[in-house]
C-alpha positions as a Markdown table, in Angstrom:
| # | Residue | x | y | z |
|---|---|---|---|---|
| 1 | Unk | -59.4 | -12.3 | 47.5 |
| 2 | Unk | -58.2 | -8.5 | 46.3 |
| 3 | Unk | -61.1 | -8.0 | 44.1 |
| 4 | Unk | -63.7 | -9.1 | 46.7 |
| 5 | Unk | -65.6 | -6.3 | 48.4 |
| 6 | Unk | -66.7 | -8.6 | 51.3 |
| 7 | Unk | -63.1 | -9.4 | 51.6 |
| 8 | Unk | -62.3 | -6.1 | 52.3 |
| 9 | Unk | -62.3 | -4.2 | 55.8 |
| 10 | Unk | -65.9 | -3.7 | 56.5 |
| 11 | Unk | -67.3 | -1.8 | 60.0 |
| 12 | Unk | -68.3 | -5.0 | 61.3 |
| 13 | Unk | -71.5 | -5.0 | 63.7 |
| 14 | Unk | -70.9 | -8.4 | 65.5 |
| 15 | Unk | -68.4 | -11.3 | 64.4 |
| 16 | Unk | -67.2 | -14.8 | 65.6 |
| 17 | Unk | -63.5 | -16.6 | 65.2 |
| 18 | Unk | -65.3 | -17.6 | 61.6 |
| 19 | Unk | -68.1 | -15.3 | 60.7 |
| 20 | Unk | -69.6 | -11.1 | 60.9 |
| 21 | Unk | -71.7 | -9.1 | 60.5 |
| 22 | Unk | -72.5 | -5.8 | 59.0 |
| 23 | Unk | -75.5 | -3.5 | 57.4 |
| 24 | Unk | -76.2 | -3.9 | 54.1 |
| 25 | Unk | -75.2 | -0.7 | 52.4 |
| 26 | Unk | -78.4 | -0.8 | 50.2 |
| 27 | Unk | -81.0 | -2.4 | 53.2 |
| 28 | Unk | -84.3 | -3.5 | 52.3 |
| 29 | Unk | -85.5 | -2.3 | 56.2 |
| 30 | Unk | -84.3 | -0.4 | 58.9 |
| 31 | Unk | -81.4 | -2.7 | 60.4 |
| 32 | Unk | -81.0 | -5.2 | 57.3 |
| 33 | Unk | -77.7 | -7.2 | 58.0 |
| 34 | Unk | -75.3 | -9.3 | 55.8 |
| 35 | Unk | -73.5 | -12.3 | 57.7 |
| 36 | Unk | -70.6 | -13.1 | 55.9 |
| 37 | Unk | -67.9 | -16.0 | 56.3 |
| 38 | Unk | -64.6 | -14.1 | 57.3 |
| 39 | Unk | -62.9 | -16.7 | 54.3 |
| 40 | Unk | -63.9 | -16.1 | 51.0 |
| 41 | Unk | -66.1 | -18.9 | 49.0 |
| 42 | Unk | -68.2 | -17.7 | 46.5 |
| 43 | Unk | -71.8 | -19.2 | 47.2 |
| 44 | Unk | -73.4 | -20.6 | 50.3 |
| 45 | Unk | -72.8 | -23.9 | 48.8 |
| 46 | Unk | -69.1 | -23.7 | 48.8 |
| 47 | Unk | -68.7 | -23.1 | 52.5 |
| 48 | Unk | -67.4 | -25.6 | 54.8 |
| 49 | Unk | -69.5 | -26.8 | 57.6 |
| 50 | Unk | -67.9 | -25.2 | 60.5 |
| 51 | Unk | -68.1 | -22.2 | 58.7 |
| 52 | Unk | -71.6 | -22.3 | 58.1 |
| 53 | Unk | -72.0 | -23.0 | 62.0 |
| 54 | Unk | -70.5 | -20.2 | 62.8 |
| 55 | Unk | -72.7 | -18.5 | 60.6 |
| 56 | Unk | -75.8 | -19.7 | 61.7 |
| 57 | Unk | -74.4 | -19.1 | 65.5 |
| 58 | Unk | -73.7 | -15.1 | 64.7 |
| 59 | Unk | -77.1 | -14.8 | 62.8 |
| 60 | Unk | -79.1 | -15.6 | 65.9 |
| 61 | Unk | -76.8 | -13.5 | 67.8 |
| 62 | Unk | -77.6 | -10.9 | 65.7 |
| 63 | Unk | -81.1 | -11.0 | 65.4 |
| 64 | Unk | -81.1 | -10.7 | 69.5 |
| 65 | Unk | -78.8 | -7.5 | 69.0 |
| 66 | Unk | -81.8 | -6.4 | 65.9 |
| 67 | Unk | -84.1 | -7.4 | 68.6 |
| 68 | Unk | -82.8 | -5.0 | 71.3 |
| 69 | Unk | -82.1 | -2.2 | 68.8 |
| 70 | Unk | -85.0 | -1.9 | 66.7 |
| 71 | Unk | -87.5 | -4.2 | 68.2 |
| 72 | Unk | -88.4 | -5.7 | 64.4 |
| 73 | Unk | -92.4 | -7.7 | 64.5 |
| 74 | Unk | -90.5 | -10.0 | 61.9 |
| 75 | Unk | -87.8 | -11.5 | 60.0 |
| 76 | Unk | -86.7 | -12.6 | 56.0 |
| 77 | Unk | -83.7 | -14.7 | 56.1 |
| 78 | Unk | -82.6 | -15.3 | 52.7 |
| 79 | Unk | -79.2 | -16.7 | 50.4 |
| 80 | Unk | -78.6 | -15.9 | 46.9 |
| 81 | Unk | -76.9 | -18.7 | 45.0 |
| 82 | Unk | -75.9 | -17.6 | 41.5 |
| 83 | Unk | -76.4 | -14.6 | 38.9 |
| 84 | Unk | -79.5 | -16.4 | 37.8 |
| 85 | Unk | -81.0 | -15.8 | 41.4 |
| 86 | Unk | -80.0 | -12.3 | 42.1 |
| 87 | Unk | -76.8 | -13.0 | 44.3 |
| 88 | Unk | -74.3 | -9.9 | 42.9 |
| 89 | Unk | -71.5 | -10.3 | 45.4 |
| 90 | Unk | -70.1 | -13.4 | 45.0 |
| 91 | Unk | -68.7 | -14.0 | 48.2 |
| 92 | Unk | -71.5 | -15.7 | 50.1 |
| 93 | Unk | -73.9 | -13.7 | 52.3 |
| 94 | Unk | -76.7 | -14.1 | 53.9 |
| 95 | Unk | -79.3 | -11.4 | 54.5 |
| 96 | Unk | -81.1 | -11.2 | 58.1 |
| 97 | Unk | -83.9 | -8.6 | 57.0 |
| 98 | Unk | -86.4 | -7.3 | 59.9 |
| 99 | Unk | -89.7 | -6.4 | 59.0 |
| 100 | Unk | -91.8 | -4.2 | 61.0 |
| 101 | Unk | -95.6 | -4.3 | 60.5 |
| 102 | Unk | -97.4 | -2.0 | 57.9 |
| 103 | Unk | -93.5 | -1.9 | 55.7 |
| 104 | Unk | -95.7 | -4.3 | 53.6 |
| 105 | Unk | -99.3 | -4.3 | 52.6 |
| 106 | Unk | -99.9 | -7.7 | 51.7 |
| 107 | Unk | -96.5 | -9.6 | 53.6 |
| 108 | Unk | -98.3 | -12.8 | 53.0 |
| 109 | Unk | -96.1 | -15.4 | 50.7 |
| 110 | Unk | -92.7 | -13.6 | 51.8 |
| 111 | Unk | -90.7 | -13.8 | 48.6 |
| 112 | Unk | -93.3 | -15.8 | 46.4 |
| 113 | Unk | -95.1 | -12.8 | 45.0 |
| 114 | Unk | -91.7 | -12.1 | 43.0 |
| 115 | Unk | -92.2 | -14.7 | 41.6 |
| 116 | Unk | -94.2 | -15.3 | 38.3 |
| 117 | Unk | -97.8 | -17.0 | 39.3 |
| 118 | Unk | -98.3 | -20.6 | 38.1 |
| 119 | Unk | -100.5 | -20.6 | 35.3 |
């Protein structure tokens, strides 16, 4: 797609025949990554099994290469599926974010406390 940033050229970090990798231009931590199918769907749900393989395959390749860089205590994996849950490029990406102990004072819940409490 023209219109599609993520379609675009992007300084990839690490890629496969079917997936990359690249830094988030707006990272939540030091070494936050986006792995992106190379073909564009629009959520994670849209993408084709072997696509999501390769995927999965390049985002534990690319937690070794976090791993070796920055030596992250931690990781967030997360996909945004939809307006209504944040996801603003739609072209389906997910986030590998490491997390490096103290970035947080209370890590505890991981994405939970955004969320309104139960009443």
């Amino acid at each position: 797609m023209t219109d599609c940033i993520f379609c675009q050229p992007q300084p990839y970090v690490l890629e496969n025949e079917r997936a990359a990798a690249f830094f988030d231009i707006h990272p939540v931590s030091l070494g936050h990554l986006l792995i992106i199918p190379k073909q564009h769907y629009a959520t994670f749900f849209d993408v084709p099994q072997v696509d999501k393989q390769a995927m999965a395959d390049l985002i534990d390749l690319a937690k070794t290469y976090l791993d070796e860089r920055y030596r992250p205590d931690g990781y967030n994996i997360g996909i945004n599926v939809g307006a209504a849950a944040g996801q603003t490029v739609m072209h389906c990406h997910v986030h590998l974010i490491p997390r490096y102990h103290g970035d947080s004072p209370h890590p505890e819940g991981g994405i939970r406390k955004l969320l309104p409490s139960e009443k």
